[in-house]
C-alpha positions, 0 to 999 in steps of 0.5 A, spaced: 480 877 279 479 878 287 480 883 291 483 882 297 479 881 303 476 887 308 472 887 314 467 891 314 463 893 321 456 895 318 455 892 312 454 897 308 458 898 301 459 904 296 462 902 291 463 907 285 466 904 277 467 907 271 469 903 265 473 906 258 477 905 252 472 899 250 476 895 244 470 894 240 463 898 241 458 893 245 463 887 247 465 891 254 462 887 259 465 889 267 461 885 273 462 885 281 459 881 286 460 881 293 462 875 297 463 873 304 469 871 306 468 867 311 465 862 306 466 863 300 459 863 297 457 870 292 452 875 296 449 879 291 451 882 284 452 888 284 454 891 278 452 888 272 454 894 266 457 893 259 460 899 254 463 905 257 461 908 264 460 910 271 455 909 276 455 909 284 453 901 287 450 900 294 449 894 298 447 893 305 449 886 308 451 883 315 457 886 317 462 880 316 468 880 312 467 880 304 471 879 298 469 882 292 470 878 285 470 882 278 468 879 271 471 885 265 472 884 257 474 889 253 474 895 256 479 898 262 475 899 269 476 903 276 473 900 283 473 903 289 469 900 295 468 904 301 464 903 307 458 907 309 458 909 316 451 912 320 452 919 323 446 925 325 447 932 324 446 937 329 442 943 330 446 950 328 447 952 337 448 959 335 
């Protein structure tokens, strides 16, 4: 499946997974990879995982707009993506 297309304006992505309920132990495959939408052509891939889990992804690109695609068997899956953005904290002005 693909996502819809979004636009981000840093480059920088979060991605957190998490796979369950895999039919038979060790066939669950799940993959995302990145795409730029403007040309089509795959980025980078993100994850590559099999059987049940969850992990947090990073990926750093030029800000662009992306799609992402995902590759499962065997198993559900949640995906969110969110884009990271850079910020300073202050000194303590007490």
């Amino acid at each position: 499946m693909q996502t819809d297309p979004f636009i981000s304006d840093t480059g920088s992505l979060r991605l957190q997974w998490e796979t369950r309920n895999e039919a038979t132990p060790g066939t669950g495959i799940f993959r995302v990879t990145v795409h730029s939408d403007v040309s089509g052509r795959s980025l980078v891939l993100a994850i590559d995982a099999r059987g049940v889990g969850r992990d947090t992804a990073y990926v750093t690109e030029d800000p662009r707009s992306f799609f992402l695609s995902v590759e499962s068997a065997n198993l559900d899956w949640t995906l969110a993506a969110e884009e990271g953005v850079a910020a300073t904290i202050g000194r303590d002005q007490r």
